[in-house]
Each structure stands twice: as structure tokens, then as C-alpha cells.
C-alpha positions, -999 to +999 in steps of 0.1 A: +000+000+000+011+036-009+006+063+016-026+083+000-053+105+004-089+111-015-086+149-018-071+178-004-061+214-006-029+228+006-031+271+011+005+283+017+025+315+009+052+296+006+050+265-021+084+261-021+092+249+018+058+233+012+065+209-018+099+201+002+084+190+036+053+171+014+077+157-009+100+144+015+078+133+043+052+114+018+073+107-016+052+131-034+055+150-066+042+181-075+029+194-114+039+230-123+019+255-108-009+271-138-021+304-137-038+318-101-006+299-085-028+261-084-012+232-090-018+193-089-006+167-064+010+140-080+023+133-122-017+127-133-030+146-098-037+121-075-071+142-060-047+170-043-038+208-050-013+228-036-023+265-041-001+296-038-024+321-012-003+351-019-026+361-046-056+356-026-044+375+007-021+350+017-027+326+045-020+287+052-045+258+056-045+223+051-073+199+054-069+165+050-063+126+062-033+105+050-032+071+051-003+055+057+007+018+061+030+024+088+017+053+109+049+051+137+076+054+109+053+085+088+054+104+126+090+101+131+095+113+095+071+141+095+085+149+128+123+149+115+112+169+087+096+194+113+064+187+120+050+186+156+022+166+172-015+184+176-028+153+189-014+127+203-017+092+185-050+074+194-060+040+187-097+040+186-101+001+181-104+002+144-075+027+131-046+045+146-044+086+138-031+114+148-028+150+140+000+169+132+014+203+121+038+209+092+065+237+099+044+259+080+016+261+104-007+234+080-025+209+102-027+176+093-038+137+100-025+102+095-045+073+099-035+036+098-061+005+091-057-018+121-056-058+110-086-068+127-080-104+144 
């Protein structure tokens, strides 16, 4: 399994530190940003934008779940990379998640599919 999302939106006057952290914490590549600073997630977008906010009054937001194979190894990456931990990691029965923050103030969650005996 790949780490993946459905969809998201990234806002962030600063596309630059954010395609770094994203790319290195999750693997992911980003398509050239088109007019109005919007650009896909992914070589075919993979249901993700990354849009530049300076030209809409700036600002930084992020909404959106991740899921990951291995949520303890995607913490400690996101976590060397900068992030830092909104809330803590829960294990609600049926899937681990947690919340983080990415160094540019985005916020952010993981999930993981428990096996289920």
C-alpha cells in the first residue's frame, strides 16, 4: 500500500518549503503551478492541489487525512522533517491517527487500518 489521500487542498505562501516537507515526508511529486498559483498533487494529480495564497491574501491551511501503512515510521519522518504533534496518537479500536502540524503552520492527519483479528 502507498501512503494516500482522497482529496485535499494545501493554502500556503510559501509553495516552495511546502512541496519540500510534502515531498520528503510522503514521496510526493508536484505538477507545475498554472495560472492563479494552483497546482496538482501528483504526475496525473492524485485528488490533491497545492495552491499559492499570496494572490488571494495569503494565508496557510490544510485539510486532509493521509493514510499511511506504517503510521509510527510517517510520525517520526514528519516529525524529522519538522512537523510537531496536535494530537497525540489514538488507537480508537479500528485505526490508529493522529494530527500533526507541518513547519508551515498546516494541520494535518494520519490514519492507519488496524488488521482486525
Amino acid at each position: 500500500m502507498t501512503d494516500h489521500v482522497n482529496y485535499f487542498e494545501i493554502g500556503t505562501t510559501d509553495p516552495e518549503a511546502a512541496t519540500a516537507f510534502y515531498g520528503d515526508t510522503f514521496g510526493w511529486t508536484f505538477g507545475p503551478m498554472a495560472p492563479g498559483g494552483y497546482g496538482m498533487i501528483g504526475d496525473a494529480g492524485n485528488g490533491g492541489g497545492l495552491w499559492d495564497s499570496t494572490g488571494v491574501g495569503g494565508g496557510s491551511w490544510a485539510v486532509f487525512y493521509v493514510e499511511v501503512s506504517d503510521i509510527e515510521t510517517t510520525i517520526e519522518r514528519a516529525t524529522r522533517n519538522g512537523a510537531d504533534t496536535v494530537t497525540p496518537l489514538v488507537d480508537n479500536g479500528t485505526i490508529l491517527f493522529t494530527h500533526l502540524r507541518d513547519p508551515l503552520g498546516n494541520r494535518f492527519g494520519v490514519w492507519q487500518r488496524k488488521t482486525q483479528d
